[in-house]
N, C-alpha and C positions, 0 to 999 in steps of 0.2 A: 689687163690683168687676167689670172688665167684664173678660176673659181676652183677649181681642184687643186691647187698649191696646200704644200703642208707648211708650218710656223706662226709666227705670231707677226700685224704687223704694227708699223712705227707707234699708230695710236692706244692698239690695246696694249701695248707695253708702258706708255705714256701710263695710261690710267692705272695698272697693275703699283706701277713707281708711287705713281701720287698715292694710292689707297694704304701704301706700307708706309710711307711717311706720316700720314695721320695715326697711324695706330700707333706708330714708333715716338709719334709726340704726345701722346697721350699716355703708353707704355714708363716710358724711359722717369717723367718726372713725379711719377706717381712709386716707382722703383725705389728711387731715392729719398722719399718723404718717409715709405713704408720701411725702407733701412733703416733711417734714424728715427724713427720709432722705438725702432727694436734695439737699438744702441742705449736711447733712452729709458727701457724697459728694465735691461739691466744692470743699470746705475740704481735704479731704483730698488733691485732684487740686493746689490751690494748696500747700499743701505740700511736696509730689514737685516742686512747679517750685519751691519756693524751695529746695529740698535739691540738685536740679540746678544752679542756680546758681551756690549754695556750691562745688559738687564742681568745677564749671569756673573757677571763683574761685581755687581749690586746684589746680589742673591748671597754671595762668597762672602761678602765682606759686611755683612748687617746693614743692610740697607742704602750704604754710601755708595754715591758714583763717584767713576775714575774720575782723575785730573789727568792732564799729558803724561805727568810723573808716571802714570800708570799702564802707559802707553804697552807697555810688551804682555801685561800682564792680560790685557786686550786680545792683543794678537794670539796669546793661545787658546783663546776664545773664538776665533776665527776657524770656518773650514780649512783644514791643512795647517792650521797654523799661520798661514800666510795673509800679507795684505791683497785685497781683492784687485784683479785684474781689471783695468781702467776697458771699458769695453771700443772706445774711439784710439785707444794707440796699440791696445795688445802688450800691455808694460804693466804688470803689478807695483802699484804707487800707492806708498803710506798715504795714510787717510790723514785733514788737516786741521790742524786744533785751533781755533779761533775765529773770525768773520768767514764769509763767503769768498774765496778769491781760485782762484787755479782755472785751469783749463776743462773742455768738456770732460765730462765720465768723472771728473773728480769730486769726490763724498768728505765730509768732514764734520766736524764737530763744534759749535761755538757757545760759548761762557753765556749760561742762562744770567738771570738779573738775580739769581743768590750765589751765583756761583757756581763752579765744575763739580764739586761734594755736595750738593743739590738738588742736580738733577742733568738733564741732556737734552738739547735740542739739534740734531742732524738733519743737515742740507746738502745738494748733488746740485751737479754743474749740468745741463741738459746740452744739446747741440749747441744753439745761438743765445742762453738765458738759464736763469736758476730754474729748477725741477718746482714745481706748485706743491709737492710733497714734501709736507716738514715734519718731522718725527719729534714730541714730545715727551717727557714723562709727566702731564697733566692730562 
């Protein structure tokens, strides 16, 4: 081999490869944890605006929370007027009135133990599990 040759050879390239593969495994699923984070973040941020609504819903109306029946009178309570954009599909999706069920990013509303003219307890759908954040009026 000739010692004044220019390039790289077979083994420093070897090591170069292996060195961006460890960072690229360490990169890549730490990416995707810190995305749905922030997918999760806000679901959470759409929830505080559906919980605001509610409370100006209540404000409006002496005291009483909405029932579903009351559903629009909600929405223009809402930024824009509109239901909040699901942050996992990119789809503005009504919010849902009853138990916990739908898909990620979805926020909703379920029947406290006196009832929807009561009070409000709002839940969100997280990536893999419900959001630990429950919104009451207590």
């Amino acid at each position: 081999m000739r010692l004044d040759s220019k390039g790289f050879n077979l083994i420093e390239l070897m090591v170069v490869v292996a060195v961006l593969g460890v960072l690229f495994g360490i990169a890549i699923p730490n990416y995707y944890a810190m995305k749905a984070r922030v997918l999760e973040a806000e679901t959470v941020a759409n929830m505080y605006n559906f919980q605001i609504a509610i409370i100006h819903f209540s404000v409006e109306h002496q005291g009483f929370y909405p029932t579903p029946a009351d559903d629009p009178s909600i929405l223009a309570g809402m930024p824009g007027d509109l239901y909040p954009e699901n942050p996992f599909t990119n789809i503005r999706e009504p919010w849902v009135w009853g138990n916990l069920s739908g898909g990620p990013g979805t926020i909703g509303s379920s029947q406290p133990p006196g009832g929807y003219s009561s009070g409000y307890e709002i839940w969100g759908v997280g990536r893999a599990a419900p959001l630990t954040l429950e919104l009451r009026n207590n």
